[in-house]
Each structure stands twice: as structure tokens, then as C-alpha cells.
Backbone bond lengths (Angstrom), bond angles and torsions (degrees), N, CA, C in turn:
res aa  C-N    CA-C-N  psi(-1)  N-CA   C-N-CA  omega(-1)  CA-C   N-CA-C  phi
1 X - - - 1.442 - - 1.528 108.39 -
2 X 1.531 112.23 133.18 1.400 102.59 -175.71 1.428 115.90 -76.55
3 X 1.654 110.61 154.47 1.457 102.18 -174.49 1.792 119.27 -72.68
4 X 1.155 100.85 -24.62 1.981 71.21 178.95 1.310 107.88 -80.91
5 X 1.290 133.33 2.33 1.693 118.94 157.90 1.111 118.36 -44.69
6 X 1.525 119.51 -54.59 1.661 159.16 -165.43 1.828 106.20 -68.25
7 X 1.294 88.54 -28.10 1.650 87.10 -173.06 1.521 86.95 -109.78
8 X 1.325 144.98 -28.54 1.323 126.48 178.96 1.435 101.49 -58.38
9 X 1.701 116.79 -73.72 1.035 112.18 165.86 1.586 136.50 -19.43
10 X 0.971 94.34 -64.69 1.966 96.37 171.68 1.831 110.38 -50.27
11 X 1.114 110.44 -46.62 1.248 125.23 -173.84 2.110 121.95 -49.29
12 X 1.728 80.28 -55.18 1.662 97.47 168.40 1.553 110.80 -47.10
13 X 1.714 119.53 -58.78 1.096 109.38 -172.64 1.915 109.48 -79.15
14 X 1.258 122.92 -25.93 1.496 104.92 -174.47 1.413 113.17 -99.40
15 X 1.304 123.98 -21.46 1.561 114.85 144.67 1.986 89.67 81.62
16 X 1.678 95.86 151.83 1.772 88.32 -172.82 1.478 96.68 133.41
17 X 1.168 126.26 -175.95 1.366 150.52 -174.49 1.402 100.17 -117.99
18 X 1.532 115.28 124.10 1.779 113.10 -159.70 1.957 85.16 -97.72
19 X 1.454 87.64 174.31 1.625 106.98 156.39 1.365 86.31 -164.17
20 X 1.495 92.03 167.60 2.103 97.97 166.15 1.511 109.07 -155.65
21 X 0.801 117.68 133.59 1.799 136.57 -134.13 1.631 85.84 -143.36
22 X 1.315 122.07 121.03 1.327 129.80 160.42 1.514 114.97 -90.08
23 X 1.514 129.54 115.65 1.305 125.85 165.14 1.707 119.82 -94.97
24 X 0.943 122.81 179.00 1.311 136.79 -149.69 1.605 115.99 -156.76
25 X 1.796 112.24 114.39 1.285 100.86 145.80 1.318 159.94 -48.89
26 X 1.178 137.02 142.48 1.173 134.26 -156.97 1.618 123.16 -56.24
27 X 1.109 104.82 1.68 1.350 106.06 171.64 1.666 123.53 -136.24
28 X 1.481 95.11 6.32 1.924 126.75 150.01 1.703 79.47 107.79
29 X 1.331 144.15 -23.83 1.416 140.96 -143.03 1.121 109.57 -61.96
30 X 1.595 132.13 -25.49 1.195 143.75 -178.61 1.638 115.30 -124.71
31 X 1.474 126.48 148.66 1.020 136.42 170.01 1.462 111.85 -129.22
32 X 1.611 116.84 151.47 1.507 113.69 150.02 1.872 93.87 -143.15
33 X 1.185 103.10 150.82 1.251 109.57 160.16 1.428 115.50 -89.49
34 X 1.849 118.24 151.50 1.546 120.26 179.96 1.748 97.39 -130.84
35 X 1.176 101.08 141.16 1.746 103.97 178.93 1.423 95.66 -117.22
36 X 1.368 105.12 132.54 1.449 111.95 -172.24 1.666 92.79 -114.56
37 X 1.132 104.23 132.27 1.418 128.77 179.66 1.860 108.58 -91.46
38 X 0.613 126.59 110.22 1.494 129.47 -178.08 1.647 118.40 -98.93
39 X 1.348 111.94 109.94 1.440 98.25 -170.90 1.798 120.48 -82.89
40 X 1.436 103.73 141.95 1.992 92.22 -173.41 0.884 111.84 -37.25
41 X 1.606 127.82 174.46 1.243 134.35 163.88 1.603 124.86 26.12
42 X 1.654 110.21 26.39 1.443 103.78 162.87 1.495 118.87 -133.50
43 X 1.250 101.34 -170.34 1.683 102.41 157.22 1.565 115.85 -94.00
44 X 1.149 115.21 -1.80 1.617 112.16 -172.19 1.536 115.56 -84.12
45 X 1.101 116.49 132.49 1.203 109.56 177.80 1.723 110.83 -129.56
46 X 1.409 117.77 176.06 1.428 127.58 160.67 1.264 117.33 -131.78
47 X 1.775 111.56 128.92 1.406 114.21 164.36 1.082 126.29 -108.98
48 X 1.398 138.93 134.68 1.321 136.10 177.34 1.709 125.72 -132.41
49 X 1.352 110.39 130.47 1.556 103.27 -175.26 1.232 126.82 -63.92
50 X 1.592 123.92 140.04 1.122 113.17 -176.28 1.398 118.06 -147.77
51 X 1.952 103.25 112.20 1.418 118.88 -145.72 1.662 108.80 127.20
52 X 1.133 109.78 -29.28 1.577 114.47 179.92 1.773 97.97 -42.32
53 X 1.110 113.30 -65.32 1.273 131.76 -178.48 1.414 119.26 -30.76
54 X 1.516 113.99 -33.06 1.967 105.06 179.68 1.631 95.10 -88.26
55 X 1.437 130.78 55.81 1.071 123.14 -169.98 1.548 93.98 -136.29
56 X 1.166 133.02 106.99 1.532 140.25 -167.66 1.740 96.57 -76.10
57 X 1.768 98.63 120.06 1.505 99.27 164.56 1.835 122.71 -119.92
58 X 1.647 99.80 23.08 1.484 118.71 162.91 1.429 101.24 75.85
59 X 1.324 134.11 26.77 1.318 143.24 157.40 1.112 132.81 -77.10
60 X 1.390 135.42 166.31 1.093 134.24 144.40 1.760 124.39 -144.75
61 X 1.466 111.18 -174.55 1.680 95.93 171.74 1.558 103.04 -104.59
62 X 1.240 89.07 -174.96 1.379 100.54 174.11 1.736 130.18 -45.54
63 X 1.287 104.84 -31.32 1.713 138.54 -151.76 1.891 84.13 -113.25
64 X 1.271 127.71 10.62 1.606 122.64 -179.63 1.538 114.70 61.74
65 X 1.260 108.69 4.14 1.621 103.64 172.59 1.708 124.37 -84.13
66 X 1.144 103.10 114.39 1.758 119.99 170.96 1.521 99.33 -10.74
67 X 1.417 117.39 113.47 1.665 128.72 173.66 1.211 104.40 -87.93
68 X 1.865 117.11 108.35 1.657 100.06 -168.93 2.059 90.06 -117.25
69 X 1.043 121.80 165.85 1.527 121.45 171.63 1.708 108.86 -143.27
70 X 1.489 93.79 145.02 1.258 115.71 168.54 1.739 116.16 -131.20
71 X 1.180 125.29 122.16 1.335 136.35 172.03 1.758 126.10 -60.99
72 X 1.242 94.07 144.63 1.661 117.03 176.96 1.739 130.33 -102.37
73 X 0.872 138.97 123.91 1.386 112.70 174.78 1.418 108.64 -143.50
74 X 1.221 138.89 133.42 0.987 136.11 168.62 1.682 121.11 -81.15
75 X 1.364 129.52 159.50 1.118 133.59 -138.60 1.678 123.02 -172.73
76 X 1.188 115.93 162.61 1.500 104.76 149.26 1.184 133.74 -109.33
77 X 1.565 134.68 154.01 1.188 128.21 -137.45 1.856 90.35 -92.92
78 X 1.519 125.46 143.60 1.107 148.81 153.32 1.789 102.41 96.07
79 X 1.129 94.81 31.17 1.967 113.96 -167.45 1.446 99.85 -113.60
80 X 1.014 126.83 79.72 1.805 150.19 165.65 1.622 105.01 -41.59
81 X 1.284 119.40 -42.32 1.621 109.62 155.41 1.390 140.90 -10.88
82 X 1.644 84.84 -79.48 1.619 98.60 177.91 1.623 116.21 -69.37
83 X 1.291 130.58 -1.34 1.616 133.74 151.03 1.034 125.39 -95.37
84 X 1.679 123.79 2.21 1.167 135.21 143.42 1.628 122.44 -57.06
85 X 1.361 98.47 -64.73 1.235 118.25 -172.31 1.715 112.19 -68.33
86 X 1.502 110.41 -45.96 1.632 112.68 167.57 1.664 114.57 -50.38
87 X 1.549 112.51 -51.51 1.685 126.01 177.18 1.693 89.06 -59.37
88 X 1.180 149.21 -51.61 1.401 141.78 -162.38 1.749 111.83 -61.32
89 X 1.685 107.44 -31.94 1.110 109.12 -161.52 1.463 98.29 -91.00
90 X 1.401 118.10 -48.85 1.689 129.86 158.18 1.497 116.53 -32.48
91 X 1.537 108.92 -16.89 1.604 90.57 179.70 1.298 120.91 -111.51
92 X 1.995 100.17 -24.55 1.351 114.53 146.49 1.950 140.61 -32.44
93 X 1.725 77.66 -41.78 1.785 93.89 178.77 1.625 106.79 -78.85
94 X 1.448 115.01 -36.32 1.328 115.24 173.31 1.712 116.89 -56.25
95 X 1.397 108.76 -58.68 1.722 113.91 157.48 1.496 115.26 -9.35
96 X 1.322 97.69 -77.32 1.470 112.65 -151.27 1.712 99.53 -89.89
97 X 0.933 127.97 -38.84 1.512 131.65 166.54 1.005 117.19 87.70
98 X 1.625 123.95 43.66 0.847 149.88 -171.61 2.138 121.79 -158.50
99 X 1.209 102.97 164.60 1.405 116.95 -168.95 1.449 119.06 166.39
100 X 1.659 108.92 136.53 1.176 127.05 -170.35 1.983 125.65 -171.73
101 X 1.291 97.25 153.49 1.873 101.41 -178.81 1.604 86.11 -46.06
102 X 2.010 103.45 142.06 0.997 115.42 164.59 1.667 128.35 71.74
103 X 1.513 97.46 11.67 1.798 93.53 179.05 1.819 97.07 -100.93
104 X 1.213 87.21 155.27 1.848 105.55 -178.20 1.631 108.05 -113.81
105 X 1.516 82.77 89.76 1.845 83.17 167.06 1.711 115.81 -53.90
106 X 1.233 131.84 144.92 1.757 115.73 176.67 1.409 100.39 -110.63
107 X 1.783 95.64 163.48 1.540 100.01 -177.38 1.562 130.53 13.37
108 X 1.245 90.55 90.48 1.204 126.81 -171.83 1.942 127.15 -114.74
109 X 1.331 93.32 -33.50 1.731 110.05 -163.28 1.431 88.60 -118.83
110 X 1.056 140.14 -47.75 1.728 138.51 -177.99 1.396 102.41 -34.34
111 X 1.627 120.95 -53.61 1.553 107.83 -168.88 1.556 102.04 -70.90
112 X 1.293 149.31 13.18 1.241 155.42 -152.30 1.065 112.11 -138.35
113 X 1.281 124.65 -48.29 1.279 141.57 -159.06 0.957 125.05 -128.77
114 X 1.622 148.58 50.62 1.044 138.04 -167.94 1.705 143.33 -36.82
115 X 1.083 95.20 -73.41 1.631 130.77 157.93 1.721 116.42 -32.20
116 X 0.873 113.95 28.42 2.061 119.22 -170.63 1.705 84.21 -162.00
117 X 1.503 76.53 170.70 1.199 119.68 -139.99 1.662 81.54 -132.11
118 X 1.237 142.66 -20.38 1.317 136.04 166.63 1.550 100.88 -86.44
119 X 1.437 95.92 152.23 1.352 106.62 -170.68 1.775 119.31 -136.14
120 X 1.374 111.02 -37.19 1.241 155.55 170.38 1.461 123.54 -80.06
121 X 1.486 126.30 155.67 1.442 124.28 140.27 1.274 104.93 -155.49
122 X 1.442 97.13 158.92 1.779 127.80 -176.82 1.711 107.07 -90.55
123 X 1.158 94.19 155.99 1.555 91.98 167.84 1.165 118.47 -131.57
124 X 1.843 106.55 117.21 1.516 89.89 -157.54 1.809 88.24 -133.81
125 X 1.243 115.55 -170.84 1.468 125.34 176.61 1.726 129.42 -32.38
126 X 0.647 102.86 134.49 2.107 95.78 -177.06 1.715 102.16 -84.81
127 X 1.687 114.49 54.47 1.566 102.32 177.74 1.083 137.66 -67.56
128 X 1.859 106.36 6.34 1.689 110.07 -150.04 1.853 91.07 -96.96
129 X 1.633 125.00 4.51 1.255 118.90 -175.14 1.549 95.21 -131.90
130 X 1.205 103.41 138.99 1.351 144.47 -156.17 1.577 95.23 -93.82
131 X 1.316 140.25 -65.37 1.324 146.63 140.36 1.282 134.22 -28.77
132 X 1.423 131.83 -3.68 1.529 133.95 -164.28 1.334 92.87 -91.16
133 X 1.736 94.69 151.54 1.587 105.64 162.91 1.242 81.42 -173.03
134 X 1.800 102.42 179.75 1.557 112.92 -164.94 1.316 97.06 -81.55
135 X 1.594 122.61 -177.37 1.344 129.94 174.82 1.881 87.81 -113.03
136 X 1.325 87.97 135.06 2.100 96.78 172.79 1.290 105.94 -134.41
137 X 1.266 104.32 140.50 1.322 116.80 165.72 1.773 102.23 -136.35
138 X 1.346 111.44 177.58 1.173 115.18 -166.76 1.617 123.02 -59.90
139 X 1.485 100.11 -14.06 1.785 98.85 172.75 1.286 101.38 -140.22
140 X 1.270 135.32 14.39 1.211 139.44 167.09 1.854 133.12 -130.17
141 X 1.064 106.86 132.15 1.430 114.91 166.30 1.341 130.15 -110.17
142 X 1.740 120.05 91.11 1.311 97.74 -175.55 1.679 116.96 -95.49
143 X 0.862 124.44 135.17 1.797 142.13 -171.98 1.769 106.38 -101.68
144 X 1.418 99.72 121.99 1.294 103.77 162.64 1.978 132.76 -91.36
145 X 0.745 120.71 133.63 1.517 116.83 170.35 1.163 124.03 -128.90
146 X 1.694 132.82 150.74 1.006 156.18 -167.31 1.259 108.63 -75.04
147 X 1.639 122.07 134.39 1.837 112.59 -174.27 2.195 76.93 -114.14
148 X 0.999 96.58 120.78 1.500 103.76 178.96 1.532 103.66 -98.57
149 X 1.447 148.84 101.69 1.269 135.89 144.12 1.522 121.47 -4.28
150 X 1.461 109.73 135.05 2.275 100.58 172.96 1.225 89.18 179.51
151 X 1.053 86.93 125.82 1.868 109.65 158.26 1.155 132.24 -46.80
152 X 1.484 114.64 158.49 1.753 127.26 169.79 1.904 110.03 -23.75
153 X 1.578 80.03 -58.66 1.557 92.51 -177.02 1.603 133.72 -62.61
154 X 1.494 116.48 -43.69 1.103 125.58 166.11 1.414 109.72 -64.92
155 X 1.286 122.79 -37.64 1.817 106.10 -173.06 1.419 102.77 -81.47
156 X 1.547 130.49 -22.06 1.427 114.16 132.01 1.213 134.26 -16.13
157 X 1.578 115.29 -50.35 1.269 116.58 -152.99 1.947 93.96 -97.86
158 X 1.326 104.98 -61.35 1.568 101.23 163.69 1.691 111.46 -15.07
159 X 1.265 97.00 -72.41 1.398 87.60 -164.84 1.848 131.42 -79.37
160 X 1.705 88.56 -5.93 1.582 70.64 158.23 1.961 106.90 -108.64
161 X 0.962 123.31 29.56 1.751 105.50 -178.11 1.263 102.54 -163.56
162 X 1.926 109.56 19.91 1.315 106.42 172.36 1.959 129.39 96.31
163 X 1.270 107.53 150.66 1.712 127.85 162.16 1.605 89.44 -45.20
164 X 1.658 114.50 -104.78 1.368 130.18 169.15 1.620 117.75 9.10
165 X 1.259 116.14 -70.96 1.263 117.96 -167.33 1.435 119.17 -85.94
166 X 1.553 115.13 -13.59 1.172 128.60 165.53 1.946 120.28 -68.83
167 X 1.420 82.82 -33.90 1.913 92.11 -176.53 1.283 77.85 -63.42
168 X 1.481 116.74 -82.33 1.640 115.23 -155.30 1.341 118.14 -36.84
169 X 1.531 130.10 -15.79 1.189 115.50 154.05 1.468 136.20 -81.07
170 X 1.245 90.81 -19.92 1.863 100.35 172.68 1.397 98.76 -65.60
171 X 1.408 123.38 -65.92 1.503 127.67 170.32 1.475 116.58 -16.41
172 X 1.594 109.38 -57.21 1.241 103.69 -154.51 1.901 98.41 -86.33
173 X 1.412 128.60 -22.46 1.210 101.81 164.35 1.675 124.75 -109.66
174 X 1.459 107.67 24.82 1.407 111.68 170.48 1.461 105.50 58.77
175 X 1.561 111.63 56.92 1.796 102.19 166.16 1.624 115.90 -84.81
176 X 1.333 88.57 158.74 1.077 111.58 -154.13 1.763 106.56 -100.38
177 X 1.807 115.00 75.47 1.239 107.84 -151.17 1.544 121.17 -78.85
178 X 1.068 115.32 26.14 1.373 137.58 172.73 1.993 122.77 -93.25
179 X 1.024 98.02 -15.12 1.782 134.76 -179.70 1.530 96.97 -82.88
180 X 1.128 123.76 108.11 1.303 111.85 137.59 1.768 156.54 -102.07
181 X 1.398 96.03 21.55 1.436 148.16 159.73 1.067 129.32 -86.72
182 X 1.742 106.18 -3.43 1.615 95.90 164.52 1.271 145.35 -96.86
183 X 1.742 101.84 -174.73 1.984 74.37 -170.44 1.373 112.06 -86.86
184 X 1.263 117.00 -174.11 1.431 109.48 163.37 1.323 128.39 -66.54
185 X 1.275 122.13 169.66 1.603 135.12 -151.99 1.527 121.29 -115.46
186 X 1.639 88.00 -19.04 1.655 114.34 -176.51 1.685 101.24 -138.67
């Protein structure tokens, strides 16, 4: 699927002032582009990959259509980090050739980020947009997901009591996944 479909699409539901910035592995061999959505009058922003998607992760849906994904992350706006760290996880998924709700890319943000205590991220639902849905076409479904930042401790906790029970703790103290100074959630 060509990419400015993928980024129109993405665009409709996260809404913002686009740019798109191609990053690069460390040894140039790989690329993905990220369009960072910038929201008016704030610091908040959204980035999302775009191109992740012609990257086969041996899926499908229910209906036999090709399960393709592209990532989300929320952020602050003019913070080169978080398209570090999104391009890190995008190249990870390319690696392994695979992707899905609830997987924990590891050390990921450490080479980026020193200073935290997050290290990791999950990939979980895009709930923070009100507008999302998949992009379909006749043999394809591409699905977006959320790369959420989490600590040593929480992917501890993920993995023994679950995706599920982990949201409900983010829920219940409203983190703030844009922070990377915060505390834990669990």
C-alpha cells in the first residue's frame, strides 16, 4: 500500500499539523519514515510510522485479509527522541517479522534516553483517538498500535497478570505516557 494513503489515513484520525522526517538505522541499511502530528497551541504531539506496513508479519484477519501494522506514539512536540525511539521499535519489528496487541519491544529508549527509569515499550491499542480505525482495502488490513513506554517493573507485571490488567492500572492512576520520569503504575 502506498505510503501517503497510510499517512492520509493516519492523519484523518490523529489530526495536527503533519511533517515527515525519515530516520535511519545505525548503519543507514534500513529506513522508516515518522509523521509527527503536532497539536495547535500545545506541546503535545503524535508520531506515527509510515511504511511500517509493506513489511509482512505472517498474519491475517479473521475475513483472510493480510494483517499489516503501523505504530503510534505520543510525545512532545519538537522532541527528536520519541522518533528515535518509535524508528528503533519499527526496525525491531522488521528484525523479527513479526507484531502484535501487547508485545514489549526491550531496551529501546535507554540508548535515547538516559535519565528514566523506562526502558521498554508495549504495544497496545491507539485509545487516545476518538477517530481511529483500520485502513481496508480489498486484501488488506492495516492496524495501528500504541508503543507505550514501561519499566523493568511493569513488563514484570505484564507478563505475569497480563495486557488487560496492566491497562487497568494505567487507567487507574492516569499516567502520563509522555513523562519519562514517572513513577510506576503497578
Amino acid at each position: 500500500m502506498e505510503a501517503k494513503k497510510i499517512a492520509q489515513h493516519a492523519l484523518e484520525f490523529i489530526g495536527g499539523q503533519p511533517t515527515v522526517n525519515a530516520y535511519y538505522n545505525e548503519d543507514e541499511s534500513k529506513s522508516i519514515d515518522i509523521m509527527e502530528c503536532k497539536e495547535n497551541n500545545s506541546e503535545d504531539t503524535t508520531i506515527a510510522t509510515i511504511g511500517l506496513s509493506a513489511f509482512d508479519i505472517a498474519k491475517t484477519t479473521e475475513d483472510g485479509k493480510d494483517l499489516r501494522v503501523e505504530l503510534l506514539m505520543a510525545g512532545l512536540a519538537g522532541t527528536d527522541v520519541f522518533g528515535q525511539i518509535l524508528s528503533q521499535v519499527a526496525f525491531e519489528i522488521q528484525d523479527m517479522g513479526d507484531c502484535y496487541f501487547g508485545m514489549i519491544v526491550e531496551n529501546v529508549i535507554s540508548p535515547y534516553v538516559t535519565q528514566t527509569n523506562l526502558r521498554h515499550v508495549i504495544l497496545m491499542s491507539p485509545v487516545f483517538w476518538d477517530k481511529y480505525k483500520p485502513l481496508l482495502t480489498d486484501d488488506t488490513c492495516v492496524t495501528w498500535l500504541l508503543a507505550v513506554p514501561i519499566r523493568d517493573d511493569e513488563k514484570d507485571f505484564i507478563e505475569k497478570h497480563g495486557v488487560d490488567a496492566f491497562d487497568e492500572a494505567m487507567a487507574k492512576v492516569n499516567i502520563n505516557v509522555t513523562d519519562f520520569l514517572r513513577t510506576s503504575c503497578v
